[in-house]
C-alpha positions in Angstrom: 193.1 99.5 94.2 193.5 95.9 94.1 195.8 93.6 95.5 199.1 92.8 93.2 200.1 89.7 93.0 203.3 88.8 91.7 203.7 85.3 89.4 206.7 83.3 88.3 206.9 82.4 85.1 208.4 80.1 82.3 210.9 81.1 79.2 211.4 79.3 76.2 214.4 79.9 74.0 212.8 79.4 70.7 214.0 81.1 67.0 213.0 85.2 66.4 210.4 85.8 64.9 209.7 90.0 65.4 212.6 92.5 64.2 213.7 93.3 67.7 216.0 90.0 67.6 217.1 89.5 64.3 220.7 90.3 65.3 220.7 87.5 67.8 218.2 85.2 65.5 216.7 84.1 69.1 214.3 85.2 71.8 212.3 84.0 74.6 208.7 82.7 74.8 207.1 83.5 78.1 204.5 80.9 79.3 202.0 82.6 82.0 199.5 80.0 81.9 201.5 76.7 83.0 199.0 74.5 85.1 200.3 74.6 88.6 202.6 77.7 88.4 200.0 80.0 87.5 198.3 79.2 90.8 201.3 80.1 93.4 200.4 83.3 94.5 203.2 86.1 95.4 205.9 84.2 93.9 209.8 85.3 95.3 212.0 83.1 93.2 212.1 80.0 91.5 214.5 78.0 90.2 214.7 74.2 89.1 216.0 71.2 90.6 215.8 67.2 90.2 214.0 66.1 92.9 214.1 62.7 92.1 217.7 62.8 90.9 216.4 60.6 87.1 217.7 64.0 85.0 214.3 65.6 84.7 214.1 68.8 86.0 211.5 70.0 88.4 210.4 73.3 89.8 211.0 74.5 93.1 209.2 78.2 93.9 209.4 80.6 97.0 206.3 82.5 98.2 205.4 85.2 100.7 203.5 82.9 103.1 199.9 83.7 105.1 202.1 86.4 107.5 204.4 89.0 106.7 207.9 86.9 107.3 206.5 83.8 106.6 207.5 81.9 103.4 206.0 79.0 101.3 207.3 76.7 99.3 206.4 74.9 96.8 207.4 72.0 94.2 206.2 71.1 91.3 207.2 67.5 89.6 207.5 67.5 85.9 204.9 64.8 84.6 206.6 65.7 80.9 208.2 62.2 79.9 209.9 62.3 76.3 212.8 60.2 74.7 215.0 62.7 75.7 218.8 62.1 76.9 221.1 64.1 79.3 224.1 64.6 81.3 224.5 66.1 84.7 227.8 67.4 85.8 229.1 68.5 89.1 232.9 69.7 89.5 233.8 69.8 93.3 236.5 71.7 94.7 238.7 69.4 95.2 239.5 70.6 99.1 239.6 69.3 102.7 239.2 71.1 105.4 242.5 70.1 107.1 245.4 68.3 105.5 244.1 65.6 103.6 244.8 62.4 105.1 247.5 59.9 102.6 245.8 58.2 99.6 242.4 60.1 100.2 240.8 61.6 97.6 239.7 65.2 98.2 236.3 65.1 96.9 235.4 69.0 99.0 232.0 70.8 97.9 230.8 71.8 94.6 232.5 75.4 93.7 231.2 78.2 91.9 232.8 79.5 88.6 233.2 76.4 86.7 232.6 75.8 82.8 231.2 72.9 81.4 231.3 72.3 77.0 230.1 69.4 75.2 231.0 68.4 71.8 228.9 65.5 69.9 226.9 64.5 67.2 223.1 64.5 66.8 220.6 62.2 65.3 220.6 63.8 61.7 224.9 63.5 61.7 225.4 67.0 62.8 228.0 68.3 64.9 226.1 69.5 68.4 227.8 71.9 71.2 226.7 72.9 74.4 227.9 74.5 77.7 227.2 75.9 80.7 228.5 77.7 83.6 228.3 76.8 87.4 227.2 78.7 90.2 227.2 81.7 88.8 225.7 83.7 91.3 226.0 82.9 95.0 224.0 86.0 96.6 220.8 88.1 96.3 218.2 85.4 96.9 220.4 82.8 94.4 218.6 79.5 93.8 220.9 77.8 91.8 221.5 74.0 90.9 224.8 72.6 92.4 225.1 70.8 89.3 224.7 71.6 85.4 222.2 69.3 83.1 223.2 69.2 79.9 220.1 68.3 77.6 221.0 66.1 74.7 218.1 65.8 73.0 217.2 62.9 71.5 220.5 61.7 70.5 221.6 58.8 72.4 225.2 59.3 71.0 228.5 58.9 73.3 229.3 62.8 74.0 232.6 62.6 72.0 234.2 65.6 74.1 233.6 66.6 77.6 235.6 69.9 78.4 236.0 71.1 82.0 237.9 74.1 83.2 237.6 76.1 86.5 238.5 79.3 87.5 242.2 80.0 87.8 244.4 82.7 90.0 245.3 86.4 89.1 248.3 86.4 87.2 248.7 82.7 86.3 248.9 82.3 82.9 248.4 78.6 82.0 244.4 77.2 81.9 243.0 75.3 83.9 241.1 72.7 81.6 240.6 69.2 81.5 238.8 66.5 78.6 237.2 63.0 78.9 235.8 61.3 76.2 232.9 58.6 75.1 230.8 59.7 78.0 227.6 57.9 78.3 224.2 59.6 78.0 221.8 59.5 80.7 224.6 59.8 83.5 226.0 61.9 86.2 230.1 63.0 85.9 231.5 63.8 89.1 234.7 66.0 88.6 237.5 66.1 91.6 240.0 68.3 90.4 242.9 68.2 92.0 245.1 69.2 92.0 244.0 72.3 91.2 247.1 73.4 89.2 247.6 69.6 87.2 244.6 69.0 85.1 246.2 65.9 83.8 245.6 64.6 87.1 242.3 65.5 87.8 239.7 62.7 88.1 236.2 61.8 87.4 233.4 59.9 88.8 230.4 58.2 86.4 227.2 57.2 87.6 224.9 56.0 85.3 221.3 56.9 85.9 218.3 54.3 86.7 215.6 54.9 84.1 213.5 52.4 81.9 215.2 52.6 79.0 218.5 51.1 81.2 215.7 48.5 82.0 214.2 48.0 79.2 218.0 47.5 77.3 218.6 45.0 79.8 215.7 43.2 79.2 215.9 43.0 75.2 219.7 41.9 75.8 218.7 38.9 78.3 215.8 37.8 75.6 218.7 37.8 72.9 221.1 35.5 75.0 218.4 33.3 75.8 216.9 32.8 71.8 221.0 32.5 70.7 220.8 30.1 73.3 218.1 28.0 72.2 219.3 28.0 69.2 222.5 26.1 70.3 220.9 24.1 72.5 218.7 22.8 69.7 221.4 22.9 67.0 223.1 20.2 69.7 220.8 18.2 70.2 220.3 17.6 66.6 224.1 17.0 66.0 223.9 14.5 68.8 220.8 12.9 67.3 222.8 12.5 64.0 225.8 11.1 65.6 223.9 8.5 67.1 222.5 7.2 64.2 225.8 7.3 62.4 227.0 4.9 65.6 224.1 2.8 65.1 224.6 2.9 61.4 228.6 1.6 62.2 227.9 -1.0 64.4 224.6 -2.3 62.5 227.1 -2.5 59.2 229.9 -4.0 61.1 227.7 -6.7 62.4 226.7 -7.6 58.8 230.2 -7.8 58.0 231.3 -10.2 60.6 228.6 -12.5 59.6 
């Protein structure tokens, strides 16, 4: 009998098209043959995570390495560029690990059980939704992102709603939840809530993301300043121009005059 090997894999939420998922009106696409992937042998788990923190998400894979307890791993950089936006959210626990000192923000680790919705509006004018949970599972061989990316798609839209709620303590009875608004695409939100029991006074952290469309923005807007401002420059000139003809044109006549 020959060796098994086992392979990690890639799903793909796409439409149903078979009669086993009409209920749901979605399944999932497997990809076997992905060019890299396909080539890790005795794959353990695999998971993704941004590598280069710019909002694309790589893959990261565990393998059974050349001895019995050894272990490989292995990453894989997504080469896939599109005009595609996103958000990546992180809500910490909002804990020190003593008394937090006066005026200090408790920033703490990133906790699991939080929720994460979205509300805004696509390219075609279409109200969008998303959410996600995070950390959902902390044992059994979890390789989980600390954060949540939120794919936008190509809408460059402000996210109009940003909800955030974490989990709250048997028997209380009021929700933990908090909103921001007009949150820029192509960011990273950085959530501190605390306290834990005043969501009014949680805070939030924005760091917008390096990519070459920031770049490329930047540069379009510095080539519009400078054309408005050759325009005014030359507009000037020409209105100084004219007033010094009209001078020349005063004294020249007042000269006649006096003769």
């Amino acid at each position: 009998m020959g060796r098994r090997n086992q392979q990690a894999f890639l799903l793909e939420n796409v439409p149903c098209n078979n009669a086993s998922c009409e209920e749901v009106h979605r399944m999932f696409k497997v990809y076997w043959d992905l060019a890299g992937l396909n080539l890790i042998k005795d794959a353990m788990v695999a998971t993704f995570f941004d590598i280069y923190e710019d909002g694309i998400l790589d893959i990261i894979v565990l393998s059974k390495g050349y001895t019995k307890n050894d272990v490989a791993i292995h990453t894989l950089k997504n080469n896939f560029e599109a005009d595609a936006y996103f958000v990546k959210v992180i809500v910490l626990s909002g804990l020190c690990s003593n008394d937090c000192p006066r005026k200090i923000t408790p920033f703490g680790v990133n906790q699991p059980g939080p929720y994460i919705m979205y509300t805004t509006v696509d390219a075609n004018g279409y109200l969008k939704n998303g959410s996600a949970g995070q950390l959902s599972q902390s044992a059994h061989l979890a390789l989980q992102l600390p954060y949540n990316v939120l794919g936008l798609g190509r809408s460059a839209n402000f996210l109009d709603h940003l909800f955030v709620g974490i989990p709250r303590p048997s028997g209380e009875k009021s929700i933990r939840k908090q909103e921001w608004t007009a949150i820029i695409p192509n960011s990273q939100l950085i959530v501190i809530p605390y306290p834990h029991n005043v969501p009014r006074s949680w805070s939030a952290k924005l760091y917008l993301t390096p990519s070459n469309i920031v770049l490329l923005t930047a540069v379009a807007l510095i080539g519009v300043c400078i054309f408005i401002l050759a325009i005014i420059a030359i507009l000037h000139w020409q209105e100084k121009k004219a007033d010094d003809r009209e001078k020349r044109q005063e004294a020249h006549r007042f000269h006649f005059d006096a003769m």
